[in-house]
CHARMM-style PDB file with segment names, atoms N, HN, CA, C and O in Angstrom:
ATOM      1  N   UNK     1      70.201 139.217 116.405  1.00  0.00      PROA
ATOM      2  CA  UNK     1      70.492 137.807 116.233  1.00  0.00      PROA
ATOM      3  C   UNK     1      72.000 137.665 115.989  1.00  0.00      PROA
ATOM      4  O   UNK     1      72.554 138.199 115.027  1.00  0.00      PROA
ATOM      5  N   UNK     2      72.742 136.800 117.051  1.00  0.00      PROA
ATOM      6  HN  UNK     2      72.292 136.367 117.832  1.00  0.00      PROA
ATOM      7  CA  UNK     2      74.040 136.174 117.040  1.00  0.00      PROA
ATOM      8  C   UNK     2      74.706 135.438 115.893  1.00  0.00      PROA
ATOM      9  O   UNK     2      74.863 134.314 116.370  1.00  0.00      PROA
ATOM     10  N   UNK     3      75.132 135.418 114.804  1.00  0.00      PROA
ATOM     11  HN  UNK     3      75.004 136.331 114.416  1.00  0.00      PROA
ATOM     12  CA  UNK     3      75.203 134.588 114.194  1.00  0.00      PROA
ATOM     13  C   UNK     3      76.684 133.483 114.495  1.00  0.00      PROA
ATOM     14  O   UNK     3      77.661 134.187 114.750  1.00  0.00      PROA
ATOM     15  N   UNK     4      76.936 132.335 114.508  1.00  0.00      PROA
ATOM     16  HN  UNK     4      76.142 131.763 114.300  1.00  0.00      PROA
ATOM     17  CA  UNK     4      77.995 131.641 115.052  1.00  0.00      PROA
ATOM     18  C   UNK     4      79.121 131.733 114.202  1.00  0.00      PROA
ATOM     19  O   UNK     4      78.630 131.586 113.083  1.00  0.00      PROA
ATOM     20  N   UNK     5      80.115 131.860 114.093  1.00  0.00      PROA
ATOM     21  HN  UNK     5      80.513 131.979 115.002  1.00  0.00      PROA
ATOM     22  CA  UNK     5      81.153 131.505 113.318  1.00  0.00      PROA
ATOM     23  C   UNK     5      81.953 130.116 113.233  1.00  0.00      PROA
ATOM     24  O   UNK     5      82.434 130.033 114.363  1.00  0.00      PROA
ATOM     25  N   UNK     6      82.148 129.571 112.891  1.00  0.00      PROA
ATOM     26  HN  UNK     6      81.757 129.638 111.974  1.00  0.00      PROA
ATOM     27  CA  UNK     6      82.993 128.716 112.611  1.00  0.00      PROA
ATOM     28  C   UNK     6      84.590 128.903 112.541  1.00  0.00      PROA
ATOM     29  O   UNK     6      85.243 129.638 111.800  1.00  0.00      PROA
ATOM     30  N   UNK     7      84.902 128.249 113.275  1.00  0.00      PROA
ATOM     31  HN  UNK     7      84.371 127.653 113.877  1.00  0.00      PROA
ATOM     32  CA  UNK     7      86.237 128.330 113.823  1.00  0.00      PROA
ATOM     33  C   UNK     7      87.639 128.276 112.818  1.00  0.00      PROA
ATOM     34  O   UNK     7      87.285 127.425 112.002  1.00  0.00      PROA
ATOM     35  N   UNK     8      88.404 128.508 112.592  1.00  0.00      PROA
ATOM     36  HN  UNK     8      88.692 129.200 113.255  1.00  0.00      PROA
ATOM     37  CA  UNK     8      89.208 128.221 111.158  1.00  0.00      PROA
ATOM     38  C   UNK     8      89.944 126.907 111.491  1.00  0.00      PROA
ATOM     39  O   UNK     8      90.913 126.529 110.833  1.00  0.00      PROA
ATOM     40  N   UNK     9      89.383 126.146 112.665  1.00  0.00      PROA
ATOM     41  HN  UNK     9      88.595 126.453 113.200  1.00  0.00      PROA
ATOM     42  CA  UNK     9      89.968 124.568 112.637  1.00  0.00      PROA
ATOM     43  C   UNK     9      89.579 123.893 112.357  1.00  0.00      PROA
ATOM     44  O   UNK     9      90.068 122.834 111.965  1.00  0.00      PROA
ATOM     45  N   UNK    10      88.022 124.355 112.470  1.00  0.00      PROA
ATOM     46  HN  UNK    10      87.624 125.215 112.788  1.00  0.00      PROA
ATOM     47  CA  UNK    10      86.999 123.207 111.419  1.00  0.00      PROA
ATOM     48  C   UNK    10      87.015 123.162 110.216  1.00  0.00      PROA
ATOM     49  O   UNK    10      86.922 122.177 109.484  1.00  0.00      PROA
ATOM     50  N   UNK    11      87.204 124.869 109.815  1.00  0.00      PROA
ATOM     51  HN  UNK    11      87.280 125.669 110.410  1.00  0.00      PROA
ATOM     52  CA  UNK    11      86.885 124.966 108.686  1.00  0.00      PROA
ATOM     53  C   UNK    11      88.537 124.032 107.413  1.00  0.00      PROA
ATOM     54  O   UNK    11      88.761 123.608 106.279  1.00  0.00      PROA
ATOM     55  N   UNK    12      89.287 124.279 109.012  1.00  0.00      PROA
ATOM     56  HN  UNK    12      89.105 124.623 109.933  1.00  0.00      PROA
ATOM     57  CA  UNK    12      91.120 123.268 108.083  1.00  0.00      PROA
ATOM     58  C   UNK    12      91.111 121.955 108.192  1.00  0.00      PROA
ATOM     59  O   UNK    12      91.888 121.295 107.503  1.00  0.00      PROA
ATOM     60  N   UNK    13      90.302 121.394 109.005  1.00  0.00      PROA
ATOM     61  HN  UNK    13      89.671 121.931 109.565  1.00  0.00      PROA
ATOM     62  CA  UNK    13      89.976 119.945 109.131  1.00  0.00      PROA
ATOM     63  C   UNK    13      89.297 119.578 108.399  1.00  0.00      PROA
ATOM     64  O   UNK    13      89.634 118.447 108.047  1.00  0.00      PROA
ATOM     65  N   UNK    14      87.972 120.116 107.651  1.00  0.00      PROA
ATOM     66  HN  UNK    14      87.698 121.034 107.936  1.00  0.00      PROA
ATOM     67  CA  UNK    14      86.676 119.848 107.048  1.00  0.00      PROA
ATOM     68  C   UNK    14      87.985 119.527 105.626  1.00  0.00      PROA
ATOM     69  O   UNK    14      88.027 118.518 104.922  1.00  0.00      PROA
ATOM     70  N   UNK    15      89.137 121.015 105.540  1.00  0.00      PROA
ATOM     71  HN  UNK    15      89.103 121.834 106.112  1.00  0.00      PROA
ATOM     72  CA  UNK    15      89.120 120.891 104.328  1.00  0.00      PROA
ATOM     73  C   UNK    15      90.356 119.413 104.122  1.00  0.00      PROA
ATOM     74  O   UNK    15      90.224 118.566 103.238  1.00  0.00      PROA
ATOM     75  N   UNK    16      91.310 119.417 104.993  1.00  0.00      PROA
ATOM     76  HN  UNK    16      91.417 120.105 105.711  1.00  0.00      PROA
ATOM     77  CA  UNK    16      92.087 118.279 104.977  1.00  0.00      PROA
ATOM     78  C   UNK    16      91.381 117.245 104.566  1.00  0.00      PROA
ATOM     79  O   UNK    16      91.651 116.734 103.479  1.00  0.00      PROA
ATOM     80  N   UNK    17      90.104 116.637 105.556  1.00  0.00      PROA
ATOM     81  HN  UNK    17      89.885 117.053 106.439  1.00  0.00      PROA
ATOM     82  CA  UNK    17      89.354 115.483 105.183  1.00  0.00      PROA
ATOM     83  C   UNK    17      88.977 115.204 104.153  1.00  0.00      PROA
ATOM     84  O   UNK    17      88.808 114.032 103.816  1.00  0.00      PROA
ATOM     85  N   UNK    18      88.685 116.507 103.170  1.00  0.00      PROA
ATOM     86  HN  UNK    18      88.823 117.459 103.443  1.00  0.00      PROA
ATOM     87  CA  UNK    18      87.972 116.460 102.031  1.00  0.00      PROA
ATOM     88  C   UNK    18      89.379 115.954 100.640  1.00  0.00      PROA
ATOM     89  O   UNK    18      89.290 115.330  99.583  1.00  0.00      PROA
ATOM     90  N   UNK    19      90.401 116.527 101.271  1.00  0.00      PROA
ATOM     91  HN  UNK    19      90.474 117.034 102.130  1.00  0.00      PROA
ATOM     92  CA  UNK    19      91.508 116.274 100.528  1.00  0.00      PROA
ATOM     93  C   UNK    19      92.379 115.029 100.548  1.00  0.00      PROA
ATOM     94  O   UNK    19      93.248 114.683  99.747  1.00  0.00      PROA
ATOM     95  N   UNK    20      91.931 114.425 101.677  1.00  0.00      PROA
ATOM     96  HN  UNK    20      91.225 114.706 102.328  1.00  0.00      PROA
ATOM     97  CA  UNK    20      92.568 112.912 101.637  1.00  0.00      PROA
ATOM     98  C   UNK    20      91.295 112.477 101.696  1.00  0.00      PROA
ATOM     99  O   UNK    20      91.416 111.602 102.554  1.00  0.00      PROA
ATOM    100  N   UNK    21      89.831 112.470 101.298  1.00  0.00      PROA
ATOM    101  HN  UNK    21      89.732 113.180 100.601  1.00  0.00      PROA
ATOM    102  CA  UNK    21      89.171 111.536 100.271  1.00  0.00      PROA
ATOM    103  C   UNK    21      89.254 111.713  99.090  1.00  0.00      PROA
ATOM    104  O   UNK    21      88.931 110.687  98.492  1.00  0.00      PROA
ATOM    105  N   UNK    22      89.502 112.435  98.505  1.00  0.00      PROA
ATOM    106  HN  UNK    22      89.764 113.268  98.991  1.00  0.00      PROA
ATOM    107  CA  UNK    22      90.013 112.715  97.059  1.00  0.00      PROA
ATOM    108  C   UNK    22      90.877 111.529  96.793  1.00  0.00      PROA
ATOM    109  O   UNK    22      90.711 110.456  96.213  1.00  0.00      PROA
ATOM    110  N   UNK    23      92.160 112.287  97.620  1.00  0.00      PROA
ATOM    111  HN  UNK    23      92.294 113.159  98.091  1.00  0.00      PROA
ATOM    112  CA  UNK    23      93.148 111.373  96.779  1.00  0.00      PROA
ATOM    113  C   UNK    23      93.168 109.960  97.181  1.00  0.00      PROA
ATOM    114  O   UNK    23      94.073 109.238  96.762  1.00  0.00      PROA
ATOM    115  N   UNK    24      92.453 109.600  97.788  1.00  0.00      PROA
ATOM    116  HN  UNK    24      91.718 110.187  98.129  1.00  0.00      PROA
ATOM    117  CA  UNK    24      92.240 107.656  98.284  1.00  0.00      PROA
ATOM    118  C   UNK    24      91.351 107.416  97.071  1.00  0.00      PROA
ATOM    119  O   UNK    24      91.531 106.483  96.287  1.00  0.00      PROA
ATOM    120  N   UNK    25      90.300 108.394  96.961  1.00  0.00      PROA
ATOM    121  HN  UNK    25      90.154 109.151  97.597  1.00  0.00      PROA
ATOM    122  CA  UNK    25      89.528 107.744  95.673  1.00  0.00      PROA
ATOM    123  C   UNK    25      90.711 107.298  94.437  1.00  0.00      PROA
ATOM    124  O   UNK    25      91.094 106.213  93.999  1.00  0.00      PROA
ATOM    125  N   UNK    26      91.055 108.729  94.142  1.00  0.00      PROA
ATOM    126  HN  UNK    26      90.744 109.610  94.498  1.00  0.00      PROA
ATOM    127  CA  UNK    26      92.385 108.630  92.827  1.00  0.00      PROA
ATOM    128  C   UNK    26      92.988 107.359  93.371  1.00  0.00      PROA
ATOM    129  O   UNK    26      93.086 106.374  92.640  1.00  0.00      PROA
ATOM    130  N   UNK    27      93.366 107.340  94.531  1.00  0.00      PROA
ATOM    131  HN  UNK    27      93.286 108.141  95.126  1.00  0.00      PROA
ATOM    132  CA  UNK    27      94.540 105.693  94.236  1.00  0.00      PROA
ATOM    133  C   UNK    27      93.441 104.647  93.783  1.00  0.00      PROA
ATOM    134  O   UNK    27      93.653 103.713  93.009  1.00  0.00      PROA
ATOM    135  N   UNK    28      92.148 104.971  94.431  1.00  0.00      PROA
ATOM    136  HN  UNK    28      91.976 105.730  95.060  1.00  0.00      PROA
ATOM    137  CA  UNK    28      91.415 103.281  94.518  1.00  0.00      PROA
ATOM    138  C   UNK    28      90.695 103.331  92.679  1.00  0.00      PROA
ATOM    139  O   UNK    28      90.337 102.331  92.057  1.00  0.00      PROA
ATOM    140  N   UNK    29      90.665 104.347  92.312  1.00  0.00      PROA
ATOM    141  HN  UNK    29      90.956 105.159  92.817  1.00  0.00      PROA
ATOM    142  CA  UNK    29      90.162 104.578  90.862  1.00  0.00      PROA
ATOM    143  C   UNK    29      91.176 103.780  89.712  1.00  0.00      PROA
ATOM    144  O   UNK    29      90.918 102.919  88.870  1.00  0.00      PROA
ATOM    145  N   UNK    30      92.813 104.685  90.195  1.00  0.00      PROA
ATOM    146  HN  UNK    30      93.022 105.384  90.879  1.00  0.00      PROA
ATOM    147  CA  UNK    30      93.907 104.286  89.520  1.00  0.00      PROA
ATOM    148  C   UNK    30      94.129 102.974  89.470  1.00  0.00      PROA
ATOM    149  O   UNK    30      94.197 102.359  88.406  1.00  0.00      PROA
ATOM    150  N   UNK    31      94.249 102.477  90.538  1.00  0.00      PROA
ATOM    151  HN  UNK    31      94.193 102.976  91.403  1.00  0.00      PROA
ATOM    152  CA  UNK    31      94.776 100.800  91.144  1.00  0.00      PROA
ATOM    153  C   UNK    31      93.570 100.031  90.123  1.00  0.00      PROA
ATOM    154  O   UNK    31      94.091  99.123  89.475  1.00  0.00      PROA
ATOM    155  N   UNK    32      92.535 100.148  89.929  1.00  0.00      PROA
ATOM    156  HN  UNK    32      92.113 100.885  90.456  1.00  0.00      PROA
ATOM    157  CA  UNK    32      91.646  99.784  89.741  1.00  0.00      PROA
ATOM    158  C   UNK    32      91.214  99.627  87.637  1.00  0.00      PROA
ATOM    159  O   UNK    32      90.631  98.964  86.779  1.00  0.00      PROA
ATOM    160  N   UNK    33      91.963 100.675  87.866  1.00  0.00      PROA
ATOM    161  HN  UNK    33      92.437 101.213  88.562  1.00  0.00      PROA
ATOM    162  CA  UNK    33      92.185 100.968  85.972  1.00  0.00      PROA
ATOM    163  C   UNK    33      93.380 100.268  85.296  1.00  0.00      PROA
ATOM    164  O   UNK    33      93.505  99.902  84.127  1.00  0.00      PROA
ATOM    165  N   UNK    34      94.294 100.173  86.428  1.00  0.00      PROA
ATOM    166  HN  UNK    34      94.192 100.470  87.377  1.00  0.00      PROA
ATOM    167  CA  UNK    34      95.550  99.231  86.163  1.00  0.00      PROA
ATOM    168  C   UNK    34      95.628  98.085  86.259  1.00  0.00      PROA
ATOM    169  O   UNK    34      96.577  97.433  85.822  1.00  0.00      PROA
ATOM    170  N   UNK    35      94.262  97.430  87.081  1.00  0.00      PROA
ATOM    171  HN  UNK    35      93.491  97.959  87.436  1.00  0.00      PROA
ATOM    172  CA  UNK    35      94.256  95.687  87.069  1.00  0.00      PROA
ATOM    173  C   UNK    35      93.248  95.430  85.782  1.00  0.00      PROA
ATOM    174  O   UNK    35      93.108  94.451  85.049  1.00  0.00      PROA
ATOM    175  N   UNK    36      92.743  96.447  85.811  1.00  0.00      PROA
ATOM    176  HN  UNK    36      92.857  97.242  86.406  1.00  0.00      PROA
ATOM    177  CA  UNK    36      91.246  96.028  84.425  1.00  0.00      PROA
ATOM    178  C   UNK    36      92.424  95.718  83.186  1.00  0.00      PROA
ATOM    179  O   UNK    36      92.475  94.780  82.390  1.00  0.00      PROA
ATOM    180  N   UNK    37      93.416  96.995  83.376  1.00  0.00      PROA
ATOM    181  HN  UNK    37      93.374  97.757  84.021  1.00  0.00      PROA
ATOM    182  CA  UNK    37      94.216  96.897  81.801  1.00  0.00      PROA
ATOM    183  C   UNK    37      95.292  95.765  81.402  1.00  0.00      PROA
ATOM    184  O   UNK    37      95.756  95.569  80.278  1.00  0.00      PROA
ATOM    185  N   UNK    38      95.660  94.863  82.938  1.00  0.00      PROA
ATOM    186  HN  UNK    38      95.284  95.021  83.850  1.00  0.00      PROA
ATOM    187  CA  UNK    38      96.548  94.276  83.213  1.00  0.00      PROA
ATOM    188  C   UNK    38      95.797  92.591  82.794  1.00  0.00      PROA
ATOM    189  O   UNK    38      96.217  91.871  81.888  1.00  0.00      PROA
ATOM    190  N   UNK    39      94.596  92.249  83.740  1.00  0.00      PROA
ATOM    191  HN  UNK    39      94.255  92.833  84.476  1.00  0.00      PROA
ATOM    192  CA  UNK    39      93.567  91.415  82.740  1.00  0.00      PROA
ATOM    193  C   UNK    39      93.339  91.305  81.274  1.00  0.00      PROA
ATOM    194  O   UNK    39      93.576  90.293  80.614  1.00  0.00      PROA
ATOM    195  N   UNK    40      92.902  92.323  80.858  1.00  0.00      PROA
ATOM    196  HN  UNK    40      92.709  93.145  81.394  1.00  0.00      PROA
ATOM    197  CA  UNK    40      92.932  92.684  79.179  1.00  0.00      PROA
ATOM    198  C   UNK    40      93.924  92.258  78.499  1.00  0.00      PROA
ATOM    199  O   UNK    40      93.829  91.620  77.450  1.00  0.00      PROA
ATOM    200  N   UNK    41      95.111  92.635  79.142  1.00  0.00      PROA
ATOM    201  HN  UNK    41      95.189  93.153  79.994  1.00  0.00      PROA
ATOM    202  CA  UNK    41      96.215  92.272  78.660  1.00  0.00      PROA
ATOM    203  C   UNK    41      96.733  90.506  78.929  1.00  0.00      PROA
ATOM    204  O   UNK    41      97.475  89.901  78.155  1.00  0.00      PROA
ATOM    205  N   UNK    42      96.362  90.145  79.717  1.00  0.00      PROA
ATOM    206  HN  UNK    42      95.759  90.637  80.346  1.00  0.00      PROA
ATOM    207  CA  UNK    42      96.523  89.389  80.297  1.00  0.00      PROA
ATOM    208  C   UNK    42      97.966  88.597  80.783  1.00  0.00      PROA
ATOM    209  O   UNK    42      98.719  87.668  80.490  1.00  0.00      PROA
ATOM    210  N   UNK    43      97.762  89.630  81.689  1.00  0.00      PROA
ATOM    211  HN  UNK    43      97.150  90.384  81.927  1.00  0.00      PROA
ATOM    212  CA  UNK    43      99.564  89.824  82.064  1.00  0.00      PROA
ATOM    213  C   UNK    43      99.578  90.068  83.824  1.00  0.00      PROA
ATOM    214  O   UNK    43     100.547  90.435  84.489  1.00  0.00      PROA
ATOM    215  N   UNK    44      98.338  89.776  84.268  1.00  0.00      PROA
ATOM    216  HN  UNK    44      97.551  89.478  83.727  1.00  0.00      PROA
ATOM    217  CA  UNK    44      98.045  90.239  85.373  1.00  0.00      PROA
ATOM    218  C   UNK    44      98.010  88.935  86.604  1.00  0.00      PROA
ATOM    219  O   UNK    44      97.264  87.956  86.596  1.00  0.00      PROA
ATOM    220  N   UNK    45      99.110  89.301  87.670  1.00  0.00      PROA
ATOM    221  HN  UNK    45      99.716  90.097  87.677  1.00  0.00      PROA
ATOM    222  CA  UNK    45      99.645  87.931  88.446  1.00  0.00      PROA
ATOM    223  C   UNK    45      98.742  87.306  89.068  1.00  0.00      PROA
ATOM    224  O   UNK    45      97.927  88.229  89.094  1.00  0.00      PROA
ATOM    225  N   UNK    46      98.163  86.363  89.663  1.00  0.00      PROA
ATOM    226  HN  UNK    46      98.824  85.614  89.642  1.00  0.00      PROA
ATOM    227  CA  UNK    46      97.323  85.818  90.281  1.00  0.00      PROA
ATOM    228  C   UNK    46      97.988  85.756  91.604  1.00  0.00      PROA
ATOM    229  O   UNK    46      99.217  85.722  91.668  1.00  0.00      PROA
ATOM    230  N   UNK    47      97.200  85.737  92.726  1.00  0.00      PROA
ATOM    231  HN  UNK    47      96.201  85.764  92.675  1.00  0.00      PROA
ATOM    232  CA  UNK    47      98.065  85.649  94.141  1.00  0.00      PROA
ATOM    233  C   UNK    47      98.687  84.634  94.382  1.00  0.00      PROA
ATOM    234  O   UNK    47      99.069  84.385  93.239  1.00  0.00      PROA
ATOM    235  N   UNK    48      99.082  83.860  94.983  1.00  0.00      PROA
ATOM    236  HN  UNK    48      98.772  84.062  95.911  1.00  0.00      PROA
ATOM    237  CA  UNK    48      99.333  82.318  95.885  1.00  0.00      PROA
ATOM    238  C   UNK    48      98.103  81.832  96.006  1.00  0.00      PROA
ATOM    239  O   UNK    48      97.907  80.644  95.752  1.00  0.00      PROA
ATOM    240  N   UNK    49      97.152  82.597  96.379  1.00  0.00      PROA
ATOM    241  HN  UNK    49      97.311  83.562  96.586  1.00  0.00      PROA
ATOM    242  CA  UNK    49      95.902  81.973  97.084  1.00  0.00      PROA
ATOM    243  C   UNK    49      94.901  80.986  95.993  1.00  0.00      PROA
ATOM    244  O   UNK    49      94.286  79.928  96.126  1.00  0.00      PROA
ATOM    245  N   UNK    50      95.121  81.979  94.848  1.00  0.00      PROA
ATOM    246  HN  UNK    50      95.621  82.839  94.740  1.00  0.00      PROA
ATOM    247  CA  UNK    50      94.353  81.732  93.861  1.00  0.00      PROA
ATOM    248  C   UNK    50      94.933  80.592  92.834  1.00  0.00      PROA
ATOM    249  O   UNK    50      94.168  79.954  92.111  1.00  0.00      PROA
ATOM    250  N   UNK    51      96.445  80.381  92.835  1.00  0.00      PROA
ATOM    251  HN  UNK    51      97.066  80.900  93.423  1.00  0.00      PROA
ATOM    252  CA  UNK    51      97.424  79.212  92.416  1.00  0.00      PROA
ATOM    253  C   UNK    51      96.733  78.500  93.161  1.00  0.00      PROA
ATOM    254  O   UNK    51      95.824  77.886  92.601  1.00  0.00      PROA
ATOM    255  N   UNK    52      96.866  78.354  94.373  1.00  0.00      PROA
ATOM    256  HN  UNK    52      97.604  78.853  94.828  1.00  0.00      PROA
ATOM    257  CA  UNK    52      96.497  77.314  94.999  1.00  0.00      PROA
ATOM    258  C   UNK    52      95.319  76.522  94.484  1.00  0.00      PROA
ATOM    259  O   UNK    52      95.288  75.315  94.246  1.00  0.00      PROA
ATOM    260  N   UNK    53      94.315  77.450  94.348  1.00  0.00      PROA
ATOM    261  HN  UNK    53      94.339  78.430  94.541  1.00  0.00      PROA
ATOM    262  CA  UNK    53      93.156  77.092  94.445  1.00  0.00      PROA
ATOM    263  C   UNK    53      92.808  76.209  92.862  1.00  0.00      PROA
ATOM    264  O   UNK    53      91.927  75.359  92.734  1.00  0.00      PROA
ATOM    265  N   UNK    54      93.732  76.671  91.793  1.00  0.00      PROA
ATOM    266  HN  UNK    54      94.448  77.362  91.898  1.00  0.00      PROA
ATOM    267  CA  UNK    54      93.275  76.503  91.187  1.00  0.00      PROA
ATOM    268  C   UNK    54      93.970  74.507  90.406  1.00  0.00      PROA
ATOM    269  O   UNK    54      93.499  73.586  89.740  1.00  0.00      PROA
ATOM    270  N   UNK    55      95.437  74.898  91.180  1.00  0.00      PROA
ATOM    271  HN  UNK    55      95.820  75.646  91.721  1.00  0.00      PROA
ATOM    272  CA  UNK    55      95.901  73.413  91.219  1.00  0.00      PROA
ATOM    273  C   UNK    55      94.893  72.579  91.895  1.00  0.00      PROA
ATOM    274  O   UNK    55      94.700  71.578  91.205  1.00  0.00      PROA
ATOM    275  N   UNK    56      94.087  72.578  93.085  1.00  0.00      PROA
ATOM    276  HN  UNK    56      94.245  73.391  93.645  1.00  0.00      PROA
ATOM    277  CA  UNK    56      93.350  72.043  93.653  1.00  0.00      PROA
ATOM    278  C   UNK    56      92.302  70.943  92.666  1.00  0.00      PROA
ATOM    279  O   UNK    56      92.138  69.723  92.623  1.00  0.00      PROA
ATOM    280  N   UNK    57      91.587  72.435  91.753  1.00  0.00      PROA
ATOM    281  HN  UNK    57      91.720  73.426  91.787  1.00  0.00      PROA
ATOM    282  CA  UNK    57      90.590  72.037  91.159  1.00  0.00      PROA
ATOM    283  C   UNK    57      90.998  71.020  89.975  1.00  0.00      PROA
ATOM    284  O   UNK    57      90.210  70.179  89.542  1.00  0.00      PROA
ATOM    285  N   UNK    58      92.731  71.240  89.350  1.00  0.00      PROA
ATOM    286  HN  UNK    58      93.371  71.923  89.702  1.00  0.00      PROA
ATOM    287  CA  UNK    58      93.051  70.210  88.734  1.00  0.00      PROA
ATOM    288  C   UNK    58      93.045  69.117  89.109  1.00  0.00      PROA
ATOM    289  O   UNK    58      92.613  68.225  88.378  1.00  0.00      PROA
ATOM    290  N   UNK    59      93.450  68.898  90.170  1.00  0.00      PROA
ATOM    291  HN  UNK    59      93.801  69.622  90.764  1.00  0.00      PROA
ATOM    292  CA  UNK    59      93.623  67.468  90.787  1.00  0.00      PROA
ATOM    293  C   UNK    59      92.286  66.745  90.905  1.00  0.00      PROA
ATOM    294  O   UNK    59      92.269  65.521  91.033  1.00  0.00      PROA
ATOM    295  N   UNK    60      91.235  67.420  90.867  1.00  0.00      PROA
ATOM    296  HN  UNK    60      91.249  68.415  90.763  1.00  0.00      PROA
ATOM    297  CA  UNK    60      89.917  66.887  91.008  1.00  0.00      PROA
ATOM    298  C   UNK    60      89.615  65.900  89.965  1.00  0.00      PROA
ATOM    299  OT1 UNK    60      88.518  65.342  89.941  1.00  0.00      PROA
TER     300      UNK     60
END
């Protein structure tokens, strides 16, 4: 019985891929720990979109 090997390009691709989902998680984890703390604080900018929206509802 043949057994297949795996090529060492898969095996450098498999591992690249695995290494830039890592670190996208870490940014989307980080980014994510920094708006919670920025709320809390409440120091945290609102977009344009959300100005907008919210003068709107004054005028009502």
């Amino acid at each position: 019985m043949v057994l297949l090997q795996p090529s060492t390009f898969v095996l450098e691709l498999g591992l690249l891929l695995t290494v830039l989902a890592w670190g996208g998680l870490l940014v989307v984890v980080l980014h994510g720990r920094y708006v919670v703390e920025r709320i809390a604080a409440g120091t945290y900018q609102n977009t344009p979109a959300d100005e907008a929206e919210k003068s709107e509802q004054h005028e009502r």
